[in-house]
MILO-491337 format. One record per atom (N, C-alpha, C): residue number from 1; residue in three letters; atom name; y, x, z. Coordinates in pm, whole numbers, plus 50000, padded with zeros to 5 digits. Each point is the difference from the previous one (the first is absolute). Example, Ala and Ser with C-alpha at 12.3 -4.5 7.8 and 13.67 -1.06 7.14 Angstrom:
BEGIN
R   i  aa at     Y     X     Z
R   1 ALA  N 49431 51319 50780
R   1 ALA CA 50119 49911 50000
R   1 ALA  C 50120 50090 50000
R   2 SER  N 50105 49965 49928
R   2 SER CA 50119 50082 50006
R   2 SER  C 50109 49923 50073
This chain:
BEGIN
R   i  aa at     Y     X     Z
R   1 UNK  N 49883 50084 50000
R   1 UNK CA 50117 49916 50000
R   1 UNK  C 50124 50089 50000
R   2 UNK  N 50109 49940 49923
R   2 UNK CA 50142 50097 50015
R   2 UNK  C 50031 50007 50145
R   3 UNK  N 50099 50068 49987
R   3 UNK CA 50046 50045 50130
R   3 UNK  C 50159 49930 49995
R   4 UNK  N 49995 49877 50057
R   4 UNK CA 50110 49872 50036
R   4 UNK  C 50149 50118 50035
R   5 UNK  N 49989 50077 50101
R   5 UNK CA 50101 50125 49998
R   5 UNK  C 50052 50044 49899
R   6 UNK  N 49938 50006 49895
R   6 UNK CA 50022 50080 49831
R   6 UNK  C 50117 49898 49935
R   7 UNK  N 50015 49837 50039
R   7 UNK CA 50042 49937 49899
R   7 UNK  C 50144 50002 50046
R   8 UNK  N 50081 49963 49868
R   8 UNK CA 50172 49996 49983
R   8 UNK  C 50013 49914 50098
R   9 UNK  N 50141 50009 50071
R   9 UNK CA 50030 49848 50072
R   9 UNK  C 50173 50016 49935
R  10 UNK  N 50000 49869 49994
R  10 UNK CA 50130 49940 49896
R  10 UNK  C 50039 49930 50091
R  11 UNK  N 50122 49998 50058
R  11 UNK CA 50081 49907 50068
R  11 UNK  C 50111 49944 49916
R  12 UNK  N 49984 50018 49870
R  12 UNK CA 50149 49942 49931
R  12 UNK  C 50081 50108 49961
R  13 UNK  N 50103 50031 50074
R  13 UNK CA 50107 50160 49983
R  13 UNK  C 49969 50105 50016
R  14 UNK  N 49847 50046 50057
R  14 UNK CA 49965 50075 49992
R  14 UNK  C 49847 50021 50019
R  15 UNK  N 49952 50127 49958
R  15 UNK CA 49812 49994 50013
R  15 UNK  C 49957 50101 50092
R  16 UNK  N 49891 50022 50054
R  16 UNK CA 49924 50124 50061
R  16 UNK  C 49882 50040 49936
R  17 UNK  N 49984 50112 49937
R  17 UNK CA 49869 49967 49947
R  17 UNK  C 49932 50179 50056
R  18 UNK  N 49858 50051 49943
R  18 UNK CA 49965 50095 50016
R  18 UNK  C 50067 50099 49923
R  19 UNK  N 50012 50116 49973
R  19 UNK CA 50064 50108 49936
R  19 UNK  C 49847 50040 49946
R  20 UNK  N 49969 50021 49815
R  20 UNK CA 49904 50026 50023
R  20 UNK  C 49991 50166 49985
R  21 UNK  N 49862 50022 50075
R  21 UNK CA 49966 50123 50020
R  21 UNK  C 50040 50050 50076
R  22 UNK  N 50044 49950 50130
R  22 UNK CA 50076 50025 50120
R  22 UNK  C 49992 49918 50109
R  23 UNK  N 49981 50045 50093
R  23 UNK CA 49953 49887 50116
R  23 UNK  C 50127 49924 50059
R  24 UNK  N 50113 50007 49935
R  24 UNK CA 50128 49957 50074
R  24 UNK  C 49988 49924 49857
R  25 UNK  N 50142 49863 50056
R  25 UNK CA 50055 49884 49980
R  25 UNK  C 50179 50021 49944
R  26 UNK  N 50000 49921 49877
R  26 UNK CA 50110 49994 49960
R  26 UNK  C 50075 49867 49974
R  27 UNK  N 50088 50019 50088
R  27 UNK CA 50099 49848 49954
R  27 UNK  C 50122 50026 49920
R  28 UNK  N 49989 49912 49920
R  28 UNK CA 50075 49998 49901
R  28 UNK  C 50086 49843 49985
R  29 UNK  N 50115 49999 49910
R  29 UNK CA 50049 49863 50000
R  29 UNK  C 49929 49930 49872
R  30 UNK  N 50043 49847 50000
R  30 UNK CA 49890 49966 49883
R  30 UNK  C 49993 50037 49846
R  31 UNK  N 50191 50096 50000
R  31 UNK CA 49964 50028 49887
R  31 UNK  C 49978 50132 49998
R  32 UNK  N 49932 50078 50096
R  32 UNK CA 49929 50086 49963
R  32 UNK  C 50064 50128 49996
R  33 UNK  N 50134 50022 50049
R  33 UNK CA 50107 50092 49991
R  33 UNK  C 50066 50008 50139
R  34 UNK  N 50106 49946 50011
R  34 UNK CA 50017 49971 50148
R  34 UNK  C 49986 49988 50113
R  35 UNK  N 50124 50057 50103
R  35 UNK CA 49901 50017 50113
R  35 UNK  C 50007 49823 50041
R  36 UNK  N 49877 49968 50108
R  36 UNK CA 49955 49858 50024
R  36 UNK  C 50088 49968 50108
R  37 UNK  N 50042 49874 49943
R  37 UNK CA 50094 49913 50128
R  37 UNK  C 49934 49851 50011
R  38 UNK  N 50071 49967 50090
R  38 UNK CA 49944 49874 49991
R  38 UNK  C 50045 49917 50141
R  39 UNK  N 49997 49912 50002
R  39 UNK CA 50072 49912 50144
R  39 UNK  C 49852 49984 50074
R  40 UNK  N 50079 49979 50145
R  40 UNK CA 49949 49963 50061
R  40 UNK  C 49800 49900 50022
R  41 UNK  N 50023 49934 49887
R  41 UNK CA 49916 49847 49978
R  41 UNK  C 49882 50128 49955
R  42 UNK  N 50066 50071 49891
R  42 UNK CA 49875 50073 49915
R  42 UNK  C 49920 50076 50072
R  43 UNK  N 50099 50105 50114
R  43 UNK CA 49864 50117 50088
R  43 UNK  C 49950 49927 50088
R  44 UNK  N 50062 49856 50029
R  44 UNK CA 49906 49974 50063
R  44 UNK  C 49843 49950 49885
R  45 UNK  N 50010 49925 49922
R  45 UNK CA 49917 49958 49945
R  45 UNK  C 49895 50181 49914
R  46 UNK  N 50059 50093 50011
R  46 UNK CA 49969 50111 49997
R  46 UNK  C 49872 50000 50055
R  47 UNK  N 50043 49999 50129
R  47 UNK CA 49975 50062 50165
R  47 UNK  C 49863 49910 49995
R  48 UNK  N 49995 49852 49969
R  48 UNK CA 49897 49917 50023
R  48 UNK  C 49888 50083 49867
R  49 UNK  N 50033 50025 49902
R  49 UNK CA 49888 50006 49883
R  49 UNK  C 49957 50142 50031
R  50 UNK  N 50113 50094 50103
R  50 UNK CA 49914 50112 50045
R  50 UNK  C 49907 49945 50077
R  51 UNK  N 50013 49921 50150
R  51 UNK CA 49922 49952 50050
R  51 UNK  C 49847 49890 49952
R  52 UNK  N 50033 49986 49914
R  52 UNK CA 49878 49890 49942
R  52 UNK  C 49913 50094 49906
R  53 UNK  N 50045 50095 49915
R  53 UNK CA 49922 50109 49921
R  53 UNK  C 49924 50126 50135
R  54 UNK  N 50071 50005 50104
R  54 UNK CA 49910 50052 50140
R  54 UNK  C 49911 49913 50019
R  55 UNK  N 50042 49899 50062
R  55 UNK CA 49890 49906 50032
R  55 UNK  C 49862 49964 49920
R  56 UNK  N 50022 49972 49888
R  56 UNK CA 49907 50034 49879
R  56 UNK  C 49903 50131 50008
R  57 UNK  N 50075 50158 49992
R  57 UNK CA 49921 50079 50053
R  57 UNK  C 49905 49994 50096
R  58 UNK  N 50082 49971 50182
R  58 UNK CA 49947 50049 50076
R  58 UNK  C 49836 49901 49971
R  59 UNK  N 50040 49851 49983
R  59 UNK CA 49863 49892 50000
R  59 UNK  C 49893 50041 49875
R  60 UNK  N 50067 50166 49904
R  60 UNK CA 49904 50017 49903
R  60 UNK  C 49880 50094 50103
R  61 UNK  N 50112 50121 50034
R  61 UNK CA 49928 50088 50088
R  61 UNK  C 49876 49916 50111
R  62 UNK  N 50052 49874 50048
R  62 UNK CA 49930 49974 50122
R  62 UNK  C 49918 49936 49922
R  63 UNK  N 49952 49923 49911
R  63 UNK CA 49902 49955 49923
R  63 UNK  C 49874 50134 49953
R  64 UNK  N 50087 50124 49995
R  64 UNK CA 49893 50102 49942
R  64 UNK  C 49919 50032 50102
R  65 UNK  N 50115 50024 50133
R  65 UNK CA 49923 50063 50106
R  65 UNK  C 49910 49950 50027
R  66 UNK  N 50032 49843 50012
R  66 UNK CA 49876 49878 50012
R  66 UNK  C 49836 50033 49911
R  67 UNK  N 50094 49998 49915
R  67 UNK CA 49877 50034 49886
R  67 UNK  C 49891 50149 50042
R  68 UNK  N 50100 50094 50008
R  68 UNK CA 49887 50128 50025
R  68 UNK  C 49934 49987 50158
R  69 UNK  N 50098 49893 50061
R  69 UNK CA 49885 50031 50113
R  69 UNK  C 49891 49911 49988
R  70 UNK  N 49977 49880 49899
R  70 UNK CA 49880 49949 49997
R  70 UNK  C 49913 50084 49930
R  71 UNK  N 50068 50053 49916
R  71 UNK CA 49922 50124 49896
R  71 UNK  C 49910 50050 50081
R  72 UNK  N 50069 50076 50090
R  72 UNK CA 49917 50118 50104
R  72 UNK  C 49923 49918 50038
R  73 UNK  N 50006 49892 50026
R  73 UNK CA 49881 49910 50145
R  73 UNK  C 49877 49947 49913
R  74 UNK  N 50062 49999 49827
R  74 UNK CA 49901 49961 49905
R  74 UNK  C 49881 50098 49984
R  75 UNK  N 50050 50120 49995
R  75 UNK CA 49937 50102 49934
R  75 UNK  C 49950 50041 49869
R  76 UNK  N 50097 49925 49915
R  76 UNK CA 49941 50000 49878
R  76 UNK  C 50145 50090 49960
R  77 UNK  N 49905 50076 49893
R  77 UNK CA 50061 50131 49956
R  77 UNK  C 50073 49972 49864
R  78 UNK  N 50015 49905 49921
R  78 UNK CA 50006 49952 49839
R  78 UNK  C 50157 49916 50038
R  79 UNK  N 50051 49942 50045
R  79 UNK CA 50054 49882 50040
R  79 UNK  C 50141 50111 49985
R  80 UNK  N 50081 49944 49908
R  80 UNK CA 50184 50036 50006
R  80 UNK  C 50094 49896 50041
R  81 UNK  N 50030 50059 50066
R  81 UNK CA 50119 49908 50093
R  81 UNK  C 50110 49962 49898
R  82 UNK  N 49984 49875 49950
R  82 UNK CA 50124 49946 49931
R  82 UNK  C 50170 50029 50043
R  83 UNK  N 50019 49995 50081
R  83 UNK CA 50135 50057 50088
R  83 UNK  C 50042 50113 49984
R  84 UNK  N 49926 50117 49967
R  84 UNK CA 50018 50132 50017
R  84 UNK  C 50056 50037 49823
């Protein structure tokens, strides 16, 4: 499965997305030049799609962990963890 962390977030006036080939984040304005402004209404609505693209993660991670620990208790050696 992708990695929910990886994807653009668009608030309107401005975006966050990955930098690729680099483990850091670039915001940019929407047209792509500019530095990003934006009122009040937008970082917040920012702030939430950071929080909901976490949330997404952390319930991916805790689904895997789930997963490998039935793995182990299974003992079956063939079995790939969809999550991972």
């Amino acid at each position: 499965m992708p990695d929910p962390r990886a994807q653009l977030i668009d608030v309107g006036p401005f975006q966050l997305g990955p930098d690729a080939g680099s483990p850091a984040w670039r915001a940019v304005a929407s047209d792509g030049v500019s530095t990003p402004t934006a009122a009040w209404a937008d970082w917040v609505a920012f702030a939430q799609r950071v929080l909901q693209v976490d949330a997404i993660w952390r319930e991916r991670e805790a689904r895997g962990d789930a997963w490998d620990q039935g793995h182990a208790a299974s003992g079956s050696v063939d079995a790939v963890n969809p999550y991972r």
